[in-house]
C-alpha positions in Angstrom: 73.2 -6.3 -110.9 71.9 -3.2 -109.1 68.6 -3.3 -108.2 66.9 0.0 -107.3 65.6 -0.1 -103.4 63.5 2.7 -101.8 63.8 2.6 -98.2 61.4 4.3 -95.5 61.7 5.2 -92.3 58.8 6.3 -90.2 58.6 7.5 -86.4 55.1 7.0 -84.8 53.7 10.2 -83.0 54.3 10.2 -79.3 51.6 11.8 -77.1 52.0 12.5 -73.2 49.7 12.8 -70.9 49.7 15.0 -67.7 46.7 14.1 -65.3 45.6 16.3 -62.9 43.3 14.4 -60.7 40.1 16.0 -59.6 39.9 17.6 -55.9 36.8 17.6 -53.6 36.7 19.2 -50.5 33.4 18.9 -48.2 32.6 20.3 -44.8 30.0 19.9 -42.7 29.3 21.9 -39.8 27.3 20.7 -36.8 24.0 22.1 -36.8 23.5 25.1 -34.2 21.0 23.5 -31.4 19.5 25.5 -28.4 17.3 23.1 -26.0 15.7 25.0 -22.9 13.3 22.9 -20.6 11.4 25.1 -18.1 10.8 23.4 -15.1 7.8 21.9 -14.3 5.4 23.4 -12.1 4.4 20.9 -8.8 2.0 21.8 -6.1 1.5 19.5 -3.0 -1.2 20.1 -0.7 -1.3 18.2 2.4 -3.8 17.5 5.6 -1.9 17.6 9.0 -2.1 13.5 10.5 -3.8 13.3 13.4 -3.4 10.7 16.5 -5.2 10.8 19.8 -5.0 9.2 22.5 -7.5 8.3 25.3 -6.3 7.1 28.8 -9.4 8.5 30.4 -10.2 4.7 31.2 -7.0 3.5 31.9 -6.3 6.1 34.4 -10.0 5.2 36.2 -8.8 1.5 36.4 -6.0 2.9 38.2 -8.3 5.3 40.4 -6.8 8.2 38.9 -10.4 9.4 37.9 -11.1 13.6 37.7 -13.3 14.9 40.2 -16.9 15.4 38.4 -16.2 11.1 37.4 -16.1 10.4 41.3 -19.2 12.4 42.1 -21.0 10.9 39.2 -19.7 7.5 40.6 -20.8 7.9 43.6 -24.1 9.2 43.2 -24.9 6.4 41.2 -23.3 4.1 44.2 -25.4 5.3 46.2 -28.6 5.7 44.6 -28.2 1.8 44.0 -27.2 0.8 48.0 -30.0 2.9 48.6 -32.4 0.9 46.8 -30.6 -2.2 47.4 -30.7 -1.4 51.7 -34.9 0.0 50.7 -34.7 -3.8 48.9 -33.7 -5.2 52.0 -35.7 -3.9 54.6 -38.5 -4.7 52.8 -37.5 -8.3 53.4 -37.1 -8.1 56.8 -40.6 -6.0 57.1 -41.7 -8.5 55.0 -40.3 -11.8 57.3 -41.2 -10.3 60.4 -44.8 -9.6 59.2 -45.2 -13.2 58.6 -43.6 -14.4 61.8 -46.3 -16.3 62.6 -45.4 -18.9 59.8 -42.6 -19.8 62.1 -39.0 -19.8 62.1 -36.8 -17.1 63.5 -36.3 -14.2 61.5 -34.6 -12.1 64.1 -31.4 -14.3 64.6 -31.1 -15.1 60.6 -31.9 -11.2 59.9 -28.7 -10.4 62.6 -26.3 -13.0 60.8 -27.1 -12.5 57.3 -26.1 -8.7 58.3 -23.2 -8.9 60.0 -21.6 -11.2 57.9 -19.3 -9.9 55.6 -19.7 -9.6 51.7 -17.5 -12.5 49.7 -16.1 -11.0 46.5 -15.2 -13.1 43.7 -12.3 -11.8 42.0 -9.6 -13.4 39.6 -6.6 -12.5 37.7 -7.0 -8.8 36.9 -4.6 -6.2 35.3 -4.2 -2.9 35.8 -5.2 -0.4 33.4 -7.1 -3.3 31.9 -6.7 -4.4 28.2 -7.9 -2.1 25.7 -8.3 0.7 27.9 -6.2 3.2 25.8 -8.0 4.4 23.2 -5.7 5.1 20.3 -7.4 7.1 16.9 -5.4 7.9 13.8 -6.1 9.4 11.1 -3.3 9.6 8.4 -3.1 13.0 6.5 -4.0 13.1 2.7 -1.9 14.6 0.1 -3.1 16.1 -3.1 -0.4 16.2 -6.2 -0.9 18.9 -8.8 2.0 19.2 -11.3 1.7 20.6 -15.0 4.5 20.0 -16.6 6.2 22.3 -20.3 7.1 20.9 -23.5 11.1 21.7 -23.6 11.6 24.4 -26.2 14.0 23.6 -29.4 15.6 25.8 -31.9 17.8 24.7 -34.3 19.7 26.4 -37.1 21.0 23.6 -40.1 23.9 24.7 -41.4 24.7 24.3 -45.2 27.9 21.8 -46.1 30.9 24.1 -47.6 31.5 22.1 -51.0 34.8 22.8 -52.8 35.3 21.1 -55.9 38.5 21.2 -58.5 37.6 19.2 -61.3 40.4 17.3 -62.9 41.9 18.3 -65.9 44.4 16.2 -69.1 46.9 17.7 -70.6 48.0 16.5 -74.2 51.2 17.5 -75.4 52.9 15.9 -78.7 56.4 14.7 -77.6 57.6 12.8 -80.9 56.2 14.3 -84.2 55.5 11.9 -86.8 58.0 11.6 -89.2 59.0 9.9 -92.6 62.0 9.7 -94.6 62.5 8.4 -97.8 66.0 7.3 -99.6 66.7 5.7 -102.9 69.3 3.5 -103.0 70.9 2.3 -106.6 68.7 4.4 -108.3 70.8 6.7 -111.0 69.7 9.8 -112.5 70.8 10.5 -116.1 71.8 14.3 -115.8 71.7 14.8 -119.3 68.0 14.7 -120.1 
């Protein structure tokens, strides 16, 4: 026996798809800087050092003395033998007024003057120790500055942005299709 059959074909729809993918572009430009730092402003002011020196003394131990020192010198030498010889002959005035006391002032008076003087003297240096007088003074400096804030300009510069966005394309590359046959199935022509 024939049995009737209906057969079907079908064909799913194909889609493709063409992705363009997005583009993004971005620059950024350094910003534009200007820096300009005016020098600062300094002012020194300064007192000269000064250094003396005094060898008045050490030049006097070596009997190097200036010529108004010796006259003063010896004026006052002399003033004081003076006194010292007025000192003395008093003394003797004095001693021979009382000879009657006793002794012999005569003969002592005569020795004691004809004697010579006995100095002491020990180690001594010449010019002696400290006799240079030195004096400084060290010299004083004033500092005056005023300094400048530096002045800054700068110019930001925008980023340049470029931007593609992406796109899909859709296209239909198998159409859906059906197809029906009958198999075994007979038609009477006659109705």
């Amino acid at each position: 026996m024939n049995v009737p059959q209906i057969r079907l074909e079908s064909a799913s729809a194909k889609i493709g798809l063409t992705i363009n993918k997005p583009l993004q572009e971005i620059r950024q430009q350094p910003a534009d800087l200007m820096i300009k730092q005016p020098k600062a402003e300094l002012q020194i002011d300064r007192t000269l050092s000064q250094l003396t020196i005094d060898q008045t003394e050490a030049w006097a131990d070596m009997d190097l003395k200036h010529i108004s020192r010796r006259i003063e010198e010896f004026a006052q030498q002399g003033s004081q033998d003076w006194l010292t010889g007025l000192a003395r002959m008093a003394q003797e005035g004095d001693d021979l007024m009382m000879i009657e006391n006793g002794g012999n002032p005569i003969p002592e008076h005569a020795k004691i003057n004809s004697e010579s003087p006995i100095y002491e003297f020990n180690i001594g240096f010449i010019p002696s120790a400290n006799s240079v007088k030195i004096n400084y003074q060290p010299s004083v400096a004033k500092l005056n500055w005023q300094t400048h804030k530096p002045e800054i300009d700068v110019k930001v510069n925008k980023p340049v942005h470029n931007y593609r966005p992406g796109t899909v394309d859709i296209d239909l590359t198998q159409k859906p299709s059906l197809s029906i046959d009958f198999v075994g199935l007979h038609v009477d022509e006659k109705k």
